[in-house]
N, CA, C and O atoms as a GROMACS GRO file, in nm:
protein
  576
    1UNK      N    1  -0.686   3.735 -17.335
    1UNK     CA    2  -0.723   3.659 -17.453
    1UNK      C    3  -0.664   3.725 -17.578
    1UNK      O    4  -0.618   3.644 -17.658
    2UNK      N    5  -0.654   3.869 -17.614
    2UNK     CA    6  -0.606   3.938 -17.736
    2UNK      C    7  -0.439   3.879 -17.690
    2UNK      O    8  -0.370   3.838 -17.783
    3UNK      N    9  -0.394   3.876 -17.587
    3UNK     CA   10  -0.232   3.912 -17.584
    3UNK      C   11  -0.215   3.698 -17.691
    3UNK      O   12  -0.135   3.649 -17.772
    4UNK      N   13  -0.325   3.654 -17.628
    4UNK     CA   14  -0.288   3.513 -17.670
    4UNK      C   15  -0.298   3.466 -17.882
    4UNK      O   16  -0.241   3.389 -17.959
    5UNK      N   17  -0.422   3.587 -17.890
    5UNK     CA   18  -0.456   3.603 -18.063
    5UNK      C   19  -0.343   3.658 -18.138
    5UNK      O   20  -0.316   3.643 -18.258
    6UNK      N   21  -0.273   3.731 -18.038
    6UNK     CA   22  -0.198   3.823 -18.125
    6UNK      C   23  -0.065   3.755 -18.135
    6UNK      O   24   0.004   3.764 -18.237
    7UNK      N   25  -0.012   3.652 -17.976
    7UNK     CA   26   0.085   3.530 -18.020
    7UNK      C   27   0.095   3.429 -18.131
    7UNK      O   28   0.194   3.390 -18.194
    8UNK      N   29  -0.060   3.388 -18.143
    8UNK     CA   30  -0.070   3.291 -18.243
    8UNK      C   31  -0.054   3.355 -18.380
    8UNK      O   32   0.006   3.297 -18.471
    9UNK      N   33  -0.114   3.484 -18.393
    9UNK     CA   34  -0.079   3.566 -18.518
    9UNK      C   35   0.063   3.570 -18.590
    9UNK      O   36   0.089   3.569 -18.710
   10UNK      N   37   0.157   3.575 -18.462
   10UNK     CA   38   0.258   3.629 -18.454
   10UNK      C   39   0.298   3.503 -18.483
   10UNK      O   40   0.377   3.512 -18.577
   11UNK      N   41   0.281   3.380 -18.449
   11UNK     CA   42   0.353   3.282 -18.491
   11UNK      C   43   0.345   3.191 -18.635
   11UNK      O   44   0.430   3.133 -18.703
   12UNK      N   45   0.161   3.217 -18.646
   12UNK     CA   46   0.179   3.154 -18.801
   12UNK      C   47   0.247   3.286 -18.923
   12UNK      O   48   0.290   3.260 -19.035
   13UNK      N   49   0.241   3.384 -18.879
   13UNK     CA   50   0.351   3.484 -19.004
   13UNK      C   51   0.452   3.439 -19.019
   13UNK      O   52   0.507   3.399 -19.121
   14UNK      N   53   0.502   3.444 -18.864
   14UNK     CA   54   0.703   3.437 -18.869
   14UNK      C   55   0.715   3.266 -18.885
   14UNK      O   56   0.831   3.225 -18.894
   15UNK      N   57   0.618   3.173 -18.888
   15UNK     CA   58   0.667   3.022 -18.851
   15UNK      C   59   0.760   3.015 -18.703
   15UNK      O   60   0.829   3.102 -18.649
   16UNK      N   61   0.728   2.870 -18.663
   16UNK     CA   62   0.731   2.822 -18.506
   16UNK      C   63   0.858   2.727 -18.549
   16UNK      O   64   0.841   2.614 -18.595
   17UNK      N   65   1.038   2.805 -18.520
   17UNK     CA   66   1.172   2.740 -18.506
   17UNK      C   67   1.162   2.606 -18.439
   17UNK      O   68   1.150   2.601 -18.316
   18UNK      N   69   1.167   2.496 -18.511
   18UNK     CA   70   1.185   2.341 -18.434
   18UNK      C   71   1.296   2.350 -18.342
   18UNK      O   72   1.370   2.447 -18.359
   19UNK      N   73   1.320   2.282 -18.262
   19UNK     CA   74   1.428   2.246 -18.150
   19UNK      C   75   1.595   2.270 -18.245
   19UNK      O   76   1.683   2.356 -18.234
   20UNK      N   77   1.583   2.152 -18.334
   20UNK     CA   78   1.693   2.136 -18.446
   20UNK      C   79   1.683   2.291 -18.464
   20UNK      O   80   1.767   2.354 -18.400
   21UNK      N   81   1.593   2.366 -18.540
   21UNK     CA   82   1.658   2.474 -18.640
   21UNK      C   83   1.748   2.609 -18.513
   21UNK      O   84   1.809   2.706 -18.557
   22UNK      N   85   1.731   2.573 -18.328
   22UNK     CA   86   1.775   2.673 -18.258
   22UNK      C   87   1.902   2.597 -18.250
   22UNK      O   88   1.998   2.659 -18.296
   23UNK      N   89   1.931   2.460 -18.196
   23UNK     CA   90   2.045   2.348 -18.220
   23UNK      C   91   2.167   2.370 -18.344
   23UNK      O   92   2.165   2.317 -18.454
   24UNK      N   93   2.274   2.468 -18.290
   24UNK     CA   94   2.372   2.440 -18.372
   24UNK      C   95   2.440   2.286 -18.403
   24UNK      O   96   2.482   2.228 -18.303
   25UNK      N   97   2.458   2.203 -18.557
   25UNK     CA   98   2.463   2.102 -18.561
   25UNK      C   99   2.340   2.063 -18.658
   25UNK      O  100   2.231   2.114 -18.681
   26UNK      N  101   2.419   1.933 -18.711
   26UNK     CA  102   2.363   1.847 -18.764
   26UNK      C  103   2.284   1.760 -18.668
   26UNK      O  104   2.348   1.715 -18.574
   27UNK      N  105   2.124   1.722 -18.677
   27UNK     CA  106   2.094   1.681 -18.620
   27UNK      C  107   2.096   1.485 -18.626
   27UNK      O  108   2.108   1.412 -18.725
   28UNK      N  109   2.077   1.446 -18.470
   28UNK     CA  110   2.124   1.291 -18.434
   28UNK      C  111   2.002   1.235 -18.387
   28UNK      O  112   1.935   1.296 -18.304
   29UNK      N  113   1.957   1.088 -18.447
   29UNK     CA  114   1.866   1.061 -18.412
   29UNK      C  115   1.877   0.956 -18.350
   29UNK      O  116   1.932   0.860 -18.403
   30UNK      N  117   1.816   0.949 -18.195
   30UNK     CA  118   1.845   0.834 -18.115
   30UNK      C  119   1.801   0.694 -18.195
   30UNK      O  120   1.723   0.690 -18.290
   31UNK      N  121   1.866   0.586 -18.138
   31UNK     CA  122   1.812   0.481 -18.176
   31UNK      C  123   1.721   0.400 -18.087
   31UNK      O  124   1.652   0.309 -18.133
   32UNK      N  125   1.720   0.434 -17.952
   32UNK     CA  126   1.595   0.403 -17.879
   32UNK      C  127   1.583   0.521 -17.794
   32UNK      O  128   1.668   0.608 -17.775
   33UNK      N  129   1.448   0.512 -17.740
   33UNK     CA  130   1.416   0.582 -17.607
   33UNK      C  131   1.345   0.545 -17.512
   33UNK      O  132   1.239   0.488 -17.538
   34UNK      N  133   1.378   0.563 -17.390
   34UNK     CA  134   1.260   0.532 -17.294
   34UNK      C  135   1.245   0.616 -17.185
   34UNK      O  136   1.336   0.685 -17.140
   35UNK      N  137   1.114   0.611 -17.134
   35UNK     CA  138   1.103   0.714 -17.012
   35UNK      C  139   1.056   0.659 -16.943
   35UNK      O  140   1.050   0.536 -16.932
   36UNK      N  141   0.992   0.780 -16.849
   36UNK     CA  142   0.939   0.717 -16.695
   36UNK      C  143   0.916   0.829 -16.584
   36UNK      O  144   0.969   0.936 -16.613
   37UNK      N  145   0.829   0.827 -16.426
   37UNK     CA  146   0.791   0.897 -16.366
   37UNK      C  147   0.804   0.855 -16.248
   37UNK      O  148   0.699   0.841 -16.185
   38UNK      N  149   0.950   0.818 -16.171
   38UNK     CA  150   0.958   0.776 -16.045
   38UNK      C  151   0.883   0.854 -15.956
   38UNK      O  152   0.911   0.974 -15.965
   39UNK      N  153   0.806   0.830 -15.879
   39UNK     CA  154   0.697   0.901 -15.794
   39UNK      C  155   0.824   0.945 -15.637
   39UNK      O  156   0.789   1.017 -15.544
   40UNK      N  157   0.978   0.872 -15.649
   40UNK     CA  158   1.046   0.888 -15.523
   40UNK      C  159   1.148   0.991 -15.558
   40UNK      O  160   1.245   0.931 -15.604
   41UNK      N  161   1.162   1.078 -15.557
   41UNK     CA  162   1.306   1.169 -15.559
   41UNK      C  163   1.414   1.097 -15.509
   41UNK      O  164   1.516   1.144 -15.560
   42UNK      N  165   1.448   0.981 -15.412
   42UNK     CA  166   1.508   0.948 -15.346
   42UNK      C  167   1.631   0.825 -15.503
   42UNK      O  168   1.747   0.785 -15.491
   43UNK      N  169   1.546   0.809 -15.605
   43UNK     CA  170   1.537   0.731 -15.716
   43UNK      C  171   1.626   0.873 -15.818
   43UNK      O  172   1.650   0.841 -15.935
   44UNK      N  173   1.659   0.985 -15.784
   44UNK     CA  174   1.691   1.076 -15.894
   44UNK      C  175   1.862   1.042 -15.892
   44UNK      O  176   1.927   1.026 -15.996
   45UNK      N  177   1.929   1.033 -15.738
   45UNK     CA  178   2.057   0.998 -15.716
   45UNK      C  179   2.110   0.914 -15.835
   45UNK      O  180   2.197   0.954 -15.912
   46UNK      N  181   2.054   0.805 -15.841
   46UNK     CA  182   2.100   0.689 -15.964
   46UNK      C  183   2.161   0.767 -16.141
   46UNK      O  184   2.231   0.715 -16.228
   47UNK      N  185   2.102   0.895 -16.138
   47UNK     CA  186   2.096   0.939 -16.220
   47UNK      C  187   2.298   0.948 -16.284
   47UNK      O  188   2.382   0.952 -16.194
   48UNK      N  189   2.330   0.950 -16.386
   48UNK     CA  190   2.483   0.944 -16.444
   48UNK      C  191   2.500   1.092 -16.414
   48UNK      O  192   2.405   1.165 -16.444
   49UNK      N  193   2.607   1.146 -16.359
   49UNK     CA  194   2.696   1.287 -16.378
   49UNK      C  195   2.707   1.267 -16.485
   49UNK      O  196   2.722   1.159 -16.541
   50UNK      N  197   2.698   1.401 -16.541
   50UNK     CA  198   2.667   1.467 -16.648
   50UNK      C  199   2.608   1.457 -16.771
   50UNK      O  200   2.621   1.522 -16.874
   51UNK      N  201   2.512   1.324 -16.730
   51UNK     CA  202   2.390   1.274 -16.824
   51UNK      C  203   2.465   1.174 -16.889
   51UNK      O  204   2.390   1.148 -16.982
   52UNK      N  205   2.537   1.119 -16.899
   52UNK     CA  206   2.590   0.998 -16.990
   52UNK      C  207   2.657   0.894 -16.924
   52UNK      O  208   2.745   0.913 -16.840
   53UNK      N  209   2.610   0.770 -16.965
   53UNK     CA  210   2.640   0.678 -16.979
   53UNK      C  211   2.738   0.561 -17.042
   53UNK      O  212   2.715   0.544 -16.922
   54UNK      N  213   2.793   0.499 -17.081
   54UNK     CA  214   2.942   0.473 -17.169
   54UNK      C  215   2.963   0.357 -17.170
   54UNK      O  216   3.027   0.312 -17.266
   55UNK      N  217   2.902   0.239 -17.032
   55UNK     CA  218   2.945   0.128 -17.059
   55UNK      C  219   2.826   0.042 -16.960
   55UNK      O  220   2.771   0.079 -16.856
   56UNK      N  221   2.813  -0.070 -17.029
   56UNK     CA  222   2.729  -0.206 -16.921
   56UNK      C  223   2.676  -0.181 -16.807
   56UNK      O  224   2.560  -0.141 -16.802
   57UNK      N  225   2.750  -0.198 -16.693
   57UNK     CA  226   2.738  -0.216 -16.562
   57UNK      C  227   2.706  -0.065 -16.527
   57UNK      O  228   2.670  -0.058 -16.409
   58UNK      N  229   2.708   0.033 -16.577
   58UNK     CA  230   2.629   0.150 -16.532
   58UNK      C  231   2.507   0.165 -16.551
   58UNK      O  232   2.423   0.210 -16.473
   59UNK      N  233   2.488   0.116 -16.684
   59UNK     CA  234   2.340   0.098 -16.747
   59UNK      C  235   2.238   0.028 -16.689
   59UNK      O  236   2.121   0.064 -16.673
   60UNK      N  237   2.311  -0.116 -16.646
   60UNK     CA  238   2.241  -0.178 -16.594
   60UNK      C  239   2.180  -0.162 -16.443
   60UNK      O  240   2.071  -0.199 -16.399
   61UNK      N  241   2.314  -0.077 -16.364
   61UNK     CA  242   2.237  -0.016 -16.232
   61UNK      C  243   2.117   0.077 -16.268
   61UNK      O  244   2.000   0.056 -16.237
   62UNK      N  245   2.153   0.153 -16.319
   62UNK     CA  246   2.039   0.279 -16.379
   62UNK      C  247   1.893   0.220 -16.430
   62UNK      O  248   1.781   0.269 -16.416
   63UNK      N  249   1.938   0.085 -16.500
   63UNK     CA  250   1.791   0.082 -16.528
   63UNK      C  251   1.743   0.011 -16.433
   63UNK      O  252   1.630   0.038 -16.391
   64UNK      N  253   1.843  -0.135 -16.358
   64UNK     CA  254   1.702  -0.178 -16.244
   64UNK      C  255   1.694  -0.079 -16.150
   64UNK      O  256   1.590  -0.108 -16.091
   65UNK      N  257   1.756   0.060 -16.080
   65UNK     CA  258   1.671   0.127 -16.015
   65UNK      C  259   1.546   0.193 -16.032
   65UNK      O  260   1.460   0.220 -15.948
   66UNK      N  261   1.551   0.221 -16.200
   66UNK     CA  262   1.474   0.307 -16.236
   66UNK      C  263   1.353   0.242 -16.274
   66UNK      O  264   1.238   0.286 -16.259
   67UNK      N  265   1.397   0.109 -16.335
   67UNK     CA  266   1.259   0.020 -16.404
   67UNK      C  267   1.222  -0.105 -16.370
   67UNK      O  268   1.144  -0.184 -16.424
   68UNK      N  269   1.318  -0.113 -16.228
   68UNK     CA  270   1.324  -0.280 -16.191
   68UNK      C  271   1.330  -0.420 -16.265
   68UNK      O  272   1.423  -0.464 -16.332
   69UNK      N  273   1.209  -0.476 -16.236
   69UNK     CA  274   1.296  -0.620 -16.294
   69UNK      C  275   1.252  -0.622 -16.519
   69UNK      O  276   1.259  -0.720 -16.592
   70UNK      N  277   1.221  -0.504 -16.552
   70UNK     CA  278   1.213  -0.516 -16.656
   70UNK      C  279   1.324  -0.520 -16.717
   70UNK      O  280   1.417  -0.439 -16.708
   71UNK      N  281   1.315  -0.641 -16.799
   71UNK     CA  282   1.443  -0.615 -16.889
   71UNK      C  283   1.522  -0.516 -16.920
   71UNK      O  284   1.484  -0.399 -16.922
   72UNK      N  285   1.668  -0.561 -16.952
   72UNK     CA  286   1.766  -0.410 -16.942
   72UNK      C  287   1.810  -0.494 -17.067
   72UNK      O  288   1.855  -0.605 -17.097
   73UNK      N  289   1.747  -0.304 -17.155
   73UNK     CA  290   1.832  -0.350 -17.314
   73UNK      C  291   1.978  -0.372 -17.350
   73UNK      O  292   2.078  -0.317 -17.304
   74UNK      N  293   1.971  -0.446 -17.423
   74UNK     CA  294   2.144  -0.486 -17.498
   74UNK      C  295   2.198  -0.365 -17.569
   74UNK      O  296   2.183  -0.371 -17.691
   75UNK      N  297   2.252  -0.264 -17.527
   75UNK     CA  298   2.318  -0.196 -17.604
   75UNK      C  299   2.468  -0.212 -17.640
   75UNK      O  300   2.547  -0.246 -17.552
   76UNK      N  301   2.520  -0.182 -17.796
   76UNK     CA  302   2.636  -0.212 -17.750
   76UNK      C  303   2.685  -0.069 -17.772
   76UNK      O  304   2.657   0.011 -17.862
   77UNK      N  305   2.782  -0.055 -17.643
   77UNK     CA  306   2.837   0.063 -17.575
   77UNK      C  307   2.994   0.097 -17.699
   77UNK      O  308   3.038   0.212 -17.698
   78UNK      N  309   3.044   0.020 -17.768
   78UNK     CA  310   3.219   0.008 -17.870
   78UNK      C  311   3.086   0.126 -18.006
   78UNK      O  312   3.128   0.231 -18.054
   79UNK      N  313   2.976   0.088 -18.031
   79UNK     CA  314   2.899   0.203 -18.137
   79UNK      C  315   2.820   0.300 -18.057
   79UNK      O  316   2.784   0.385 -18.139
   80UNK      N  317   2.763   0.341 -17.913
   80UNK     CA  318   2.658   0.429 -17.876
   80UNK      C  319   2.702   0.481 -17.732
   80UNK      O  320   2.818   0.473 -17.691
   81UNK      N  321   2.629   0.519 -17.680
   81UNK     CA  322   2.645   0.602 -17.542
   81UNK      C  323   2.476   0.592 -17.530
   81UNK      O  324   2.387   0.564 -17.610
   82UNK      N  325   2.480   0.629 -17.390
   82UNK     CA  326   2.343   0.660 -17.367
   82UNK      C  327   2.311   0.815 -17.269
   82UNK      O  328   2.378   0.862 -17.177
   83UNK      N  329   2.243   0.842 -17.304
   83UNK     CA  330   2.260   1.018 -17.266
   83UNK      C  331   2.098   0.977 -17.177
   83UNK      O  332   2.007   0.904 -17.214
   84UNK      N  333   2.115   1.064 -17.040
   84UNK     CA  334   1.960   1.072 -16.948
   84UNK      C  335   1.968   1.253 -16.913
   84UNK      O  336   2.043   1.342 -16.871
   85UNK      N  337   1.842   1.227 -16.962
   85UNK     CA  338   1.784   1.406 -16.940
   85UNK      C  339   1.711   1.328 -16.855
   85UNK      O  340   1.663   1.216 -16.874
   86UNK      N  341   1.704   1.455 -16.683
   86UNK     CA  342   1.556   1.483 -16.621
   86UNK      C  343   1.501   1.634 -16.619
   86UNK      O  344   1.528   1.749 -16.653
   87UNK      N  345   1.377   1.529 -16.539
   87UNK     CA  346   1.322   1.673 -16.535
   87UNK      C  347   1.226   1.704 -16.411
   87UNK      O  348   1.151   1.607 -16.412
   88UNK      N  349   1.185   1.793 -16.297
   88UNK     CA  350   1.116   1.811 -16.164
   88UNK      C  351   0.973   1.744 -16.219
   88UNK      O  352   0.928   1.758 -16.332
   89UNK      N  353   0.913   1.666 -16.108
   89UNK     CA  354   0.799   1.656 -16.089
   89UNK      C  355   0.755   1.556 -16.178
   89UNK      O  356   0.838   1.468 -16.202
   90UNK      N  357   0.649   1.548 -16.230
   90UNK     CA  358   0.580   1.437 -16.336
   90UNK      C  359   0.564   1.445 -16.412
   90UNK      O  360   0.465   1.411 -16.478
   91UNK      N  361   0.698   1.518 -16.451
   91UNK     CA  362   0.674   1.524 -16.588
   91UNK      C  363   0.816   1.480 -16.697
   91UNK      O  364   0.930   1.523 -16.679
   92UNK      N  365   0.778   1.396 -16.797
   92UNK     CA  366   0.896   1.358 -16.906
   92UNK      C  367   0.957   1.461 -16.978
   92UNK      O  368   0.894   1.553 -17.030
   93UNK      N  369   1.102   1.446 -16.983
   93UNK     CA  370   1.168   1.555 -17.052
   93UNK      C  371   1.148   1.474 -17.208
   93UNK      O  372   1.118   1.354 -17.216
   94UNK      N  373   1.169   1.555 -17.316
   94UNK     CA  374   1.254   1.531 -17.465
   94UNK      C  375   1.318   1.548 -17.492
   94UNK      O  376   1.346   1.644 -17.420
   95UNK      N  377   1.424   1.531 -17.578
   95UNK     CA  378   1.535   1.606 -17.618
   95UNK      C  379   1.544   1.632 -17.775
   95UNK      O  380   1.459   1.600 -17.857
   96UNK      N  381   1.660   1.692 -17.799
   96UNK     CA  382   1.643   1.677 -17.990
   96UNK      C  383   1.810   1.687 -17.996
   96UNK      O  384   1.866   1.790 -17.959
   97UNK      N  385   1.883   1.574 -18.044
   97UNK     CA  386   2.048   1.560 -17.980
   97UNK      C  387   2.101   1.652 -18.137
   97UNK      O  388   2.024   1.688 -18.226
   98UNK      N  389   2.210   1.669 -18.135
   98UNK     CA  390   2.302   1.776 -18.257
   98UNK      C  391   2.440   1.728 -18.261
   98UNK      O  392   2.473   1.728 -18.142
   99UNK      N  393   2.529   1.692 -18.322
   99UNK     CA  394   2.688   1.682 -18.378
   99UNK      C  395   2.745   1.794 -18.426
   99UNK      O  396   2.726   1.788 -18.547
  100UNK      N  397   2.806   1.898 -18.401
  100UNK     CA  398   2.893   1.973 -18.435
  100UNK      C  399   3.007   1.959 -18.524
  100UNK      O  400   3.085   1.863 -18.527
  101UNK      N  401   3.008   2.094 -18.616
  101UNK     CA  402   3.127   2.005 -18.665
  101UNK      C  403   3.255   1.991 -18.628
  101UNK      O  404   3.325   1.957 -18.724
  102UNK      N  405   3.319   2.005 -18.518
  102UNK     CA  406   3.448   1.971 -18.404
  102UNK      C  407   3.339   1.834 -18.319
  102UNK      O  408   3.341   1.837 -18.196
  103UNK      N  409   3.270   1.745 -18.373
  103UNK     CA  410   3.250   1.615 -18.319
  103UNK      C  411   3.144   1.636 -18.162
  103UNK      O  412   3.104   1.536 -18.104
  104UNK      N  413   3.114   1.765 -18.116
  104UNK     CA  414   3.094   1.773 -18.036
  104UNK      C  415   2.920   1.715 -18.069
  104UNK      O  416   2.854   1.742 -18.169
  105UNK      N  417   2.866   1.612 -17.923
  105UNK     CA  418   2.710   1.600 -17.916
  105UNK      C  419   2.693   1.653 -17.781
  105UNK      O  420   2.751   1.653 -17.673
  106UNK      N  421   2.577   1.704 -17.843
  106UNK     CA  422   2.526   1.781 -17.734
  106UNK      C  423   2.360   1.797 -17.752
  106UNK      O  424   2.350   1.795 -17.874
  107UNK      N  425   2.217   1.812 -17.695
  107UNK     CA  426   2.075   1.861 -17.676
  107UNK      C  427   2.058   1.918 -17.600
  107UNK      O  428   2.123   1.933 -17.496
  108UNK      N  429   1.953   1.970 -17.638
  108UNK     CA  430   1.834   2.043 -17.612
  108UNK      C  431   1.725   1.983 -17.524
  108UNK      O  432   1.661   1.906 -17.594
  109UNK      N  433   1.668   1.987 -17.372
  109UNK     CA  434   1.556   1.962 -17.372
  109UNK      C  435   1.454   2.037 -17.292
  109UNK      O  436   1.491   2.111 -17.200
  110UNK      N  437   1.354   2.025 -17.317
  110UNK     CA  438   1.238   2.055 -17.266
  110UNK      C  439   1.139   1.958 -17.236
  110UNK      O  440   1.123   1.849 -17.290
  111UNK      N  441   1.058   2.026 -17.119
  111UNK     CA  442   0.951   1.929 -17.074
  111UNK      C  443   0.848   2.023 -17.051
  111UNK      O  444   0.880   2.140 -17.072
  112UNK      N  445   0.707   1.995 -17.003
  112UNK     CA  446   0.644   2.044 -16.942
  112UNK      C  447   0.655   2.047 -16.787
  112UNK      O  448   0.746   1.983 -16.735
  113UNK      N  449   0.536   2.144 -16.681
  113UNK     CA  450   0.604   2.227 -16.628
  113UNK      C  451   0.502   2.148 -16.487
  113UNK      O  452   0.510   2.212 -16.383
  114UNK      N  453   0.426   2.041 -16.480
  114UNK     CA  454   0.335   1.988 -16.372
  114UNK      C  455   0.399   1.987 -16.246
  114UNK      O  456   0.511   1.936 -16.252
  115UNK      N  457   0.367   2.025 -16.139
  115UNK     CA  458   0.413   2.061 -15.976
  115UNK      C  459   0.388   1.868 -15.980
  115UNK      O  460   0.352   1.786 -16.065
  116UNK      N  461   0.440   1.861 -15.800
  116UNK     CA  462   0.375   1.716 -15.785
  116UNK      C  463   0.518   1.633 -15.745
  116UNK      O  464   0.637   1.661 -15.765
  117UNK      N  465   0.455   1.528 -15.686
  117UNK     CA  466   0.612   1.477 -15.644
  117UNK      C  467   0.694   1.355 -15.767
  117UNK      O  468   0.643   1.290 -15.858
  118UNK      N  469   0.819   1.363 -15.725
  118UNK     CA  470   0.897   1.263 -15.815
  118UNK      C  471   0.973   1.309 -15.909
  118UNK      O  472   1.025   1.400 -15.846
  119UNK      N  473   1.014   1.314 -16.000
  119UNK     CA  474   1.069   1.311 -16.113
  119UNK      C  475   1.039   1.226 -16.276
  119UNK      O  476   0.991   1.116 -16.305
  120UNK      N  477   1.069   1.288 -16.321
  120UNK     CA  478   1.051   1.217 -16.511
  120UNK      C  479   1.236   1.211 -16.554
  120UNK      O  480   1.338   1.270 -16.520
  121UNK      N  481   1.199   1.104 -16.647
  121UNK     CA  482   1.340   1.100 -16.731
  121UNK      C  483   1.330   1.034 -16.869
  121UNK      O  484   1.256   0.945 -16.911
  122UNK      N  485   1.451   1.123 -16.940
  122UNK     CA  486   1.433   1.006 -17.065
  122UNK      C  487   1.587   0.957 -17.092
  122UNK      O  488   1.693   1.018 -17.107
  123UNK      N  489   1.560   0.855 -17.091
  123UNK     CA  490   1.706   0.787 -17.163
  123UNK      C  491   1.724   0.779 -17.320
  123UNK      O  492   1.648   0.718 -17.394
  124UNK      N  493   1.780   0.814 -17.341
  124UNK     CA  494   1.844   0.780 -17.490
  124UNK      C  495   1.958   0.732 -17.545
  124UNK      O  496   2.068   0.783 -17.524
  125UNK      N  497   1.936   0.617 -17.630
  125UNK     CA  498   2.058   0.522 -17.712
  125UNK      C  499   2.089   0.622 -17.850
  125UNK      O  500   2.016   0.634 -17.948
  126UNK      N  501   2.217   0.689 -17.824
  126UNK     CA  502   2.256   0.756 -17.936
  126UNK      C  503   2.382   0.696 -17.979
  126UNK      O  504   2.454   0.630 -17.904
  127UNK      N  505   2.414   0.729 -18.149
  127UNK     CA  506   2.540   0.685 -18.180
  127UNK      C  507   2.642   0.754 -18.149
  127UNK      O  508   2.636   0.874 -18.123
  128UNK      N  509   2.770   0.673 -18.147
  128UNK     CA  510   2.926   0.724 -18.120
  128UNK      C  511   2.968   0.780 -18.241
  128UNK      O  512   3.081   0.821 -18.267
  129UNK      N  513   2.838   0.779 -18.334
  129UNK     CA  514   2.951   0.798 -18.486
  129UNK      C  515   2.968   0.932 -18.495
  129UNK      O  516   2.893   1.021 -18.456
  130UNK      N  517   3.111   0.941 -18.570
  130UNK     CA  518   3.177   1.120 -18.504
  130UNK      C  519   3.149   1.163 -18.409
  130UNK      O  520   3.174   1.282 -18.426
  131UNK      N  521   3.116   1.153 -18.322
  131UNK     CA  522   3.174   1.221 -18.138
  131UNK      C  523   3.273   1.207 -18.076
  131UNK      O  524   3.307   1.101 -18.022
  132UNK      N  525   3.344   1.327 -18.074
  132UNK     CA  526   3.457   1.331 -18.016
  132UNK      C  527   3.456   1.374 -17.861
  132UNK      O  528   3.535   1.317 -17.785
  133UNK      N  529   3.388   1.451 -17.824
  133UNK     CA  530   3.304   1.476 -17.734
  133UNK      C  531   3.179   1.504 -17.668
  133UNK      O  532   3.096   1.520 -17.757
  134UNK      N  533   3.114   1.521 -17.526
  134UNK     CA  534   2.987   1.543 -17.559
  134UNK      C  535   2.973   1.612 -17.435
  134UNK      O  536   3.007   1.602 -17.317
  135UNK      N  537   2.877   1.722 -17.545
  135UNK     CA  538   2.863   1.856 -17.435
  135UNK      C  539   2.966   1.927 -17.410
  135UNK      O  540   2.959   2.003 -17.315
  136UNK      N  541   3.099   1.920 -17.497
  136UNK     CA  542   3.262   1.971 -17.420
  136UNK      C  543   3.322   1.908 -17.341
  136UNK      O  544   3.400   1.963 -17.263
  137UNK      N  545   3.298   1.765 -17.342
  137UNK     CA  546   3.370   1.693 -17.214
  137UNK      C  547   3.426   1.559 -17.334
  137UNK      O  548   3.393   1.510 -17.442
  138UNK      N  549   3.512   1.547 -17.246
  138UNK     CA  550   3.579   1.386 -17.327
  138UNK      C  551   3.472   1.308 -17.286
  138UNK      O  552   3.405   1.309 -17.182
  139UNK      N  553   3.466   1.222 -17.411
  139UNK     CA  554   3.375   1.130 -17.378
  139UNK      C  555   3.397   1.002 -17.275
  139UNK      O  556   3.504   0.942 -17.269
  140UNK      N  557   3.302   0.974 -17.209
  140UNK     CA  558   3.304   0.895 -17.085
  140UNK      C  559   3.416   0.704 -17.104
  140UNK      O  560   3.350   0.604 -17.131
  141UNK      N  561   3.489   0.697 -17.095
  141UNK     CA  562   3.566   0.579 -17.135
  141UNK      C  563   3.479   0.484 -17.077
  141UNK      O  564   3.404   0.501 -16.981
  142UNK      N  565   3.502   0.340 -17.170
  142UNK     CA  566   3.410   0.234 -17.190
  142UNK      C  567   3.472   0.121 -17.084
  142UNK      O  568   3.569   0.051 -17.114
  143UNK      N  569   3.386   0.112 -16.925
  143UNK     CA  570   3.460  -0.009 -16.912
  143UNK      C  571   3.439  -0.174 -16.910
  143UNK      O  572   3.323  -0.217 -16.914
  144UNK      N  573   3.497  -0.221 -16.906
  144UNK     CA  574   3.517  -0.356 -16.931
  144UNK      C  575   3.452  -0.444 -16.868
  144UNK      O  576   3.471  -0.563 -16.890
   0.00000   0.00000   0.00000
């Protein structure tokens, strides 16, 4: 119990660094989000290499596996990308996204830490504006 008084001590002196202030970058604010807690691991496969998304017909697999017959939002892919963080078990990740100034996007996330079966995810509709890349990778080409 003292080791826990003396954390909290320790944190209202020094103040508690937001996600952004450890995030080199200007920070990016999604324009939607959504999550979720597939109870099947078998449902994590669907997931995009290397978290992004780029055009239509990927999106749209991703979400009826993930959310079935619920509507699949209109994004348009020529202004945004869509970036998916997971995370083990049942629990939802967050993220907090950043622009560099060489164009690079890239986040941060964290989740909590619940055992249990399945997986959590969050999708996010972020903008293309200045990204040249994301995460260090060319960005994913848009197809048709």
């Amino acid at each position: 119990m003292r080791i826990l008084q003396a954390a909290a001590v320790a944190l209202l002196a020094f103040g508690v660094p937001s996600v952004s202030d450890l995030a080199a970058g200007e920070p990016v604010k999604p324009l939607n989000t959504w999550t979720g807690k597939p109870r099947s691991n078998e449902l994590r496969k669907e997931a995009p290499e290397g978290g992004v998304i780029a055009d239509k017909a990927k999106f749209e697999k991703l979400w009826k596996a993930w959310r079935g017959d619920e509507k699949v939002p209109a994004v348009d892919f020529d202004k945004n990308v869509i970036a998916v963080e997971l995370a083990n078990g049942p629990n939802v990740p967050m993220a907090s996204f950043t622009l560099d100034e060489k164009g690079d996007l890239n986040w941060r996330s964290f989740s909590t830490r619940v055992g249990g079966p399945g997986f959590g995810y969050a999708i996010a509709e972020v903008p293309r504006a200045g990204v040249k890349t994301i995460k260090g990778k060319a960005v994913p080409k848009k197809e048709e």
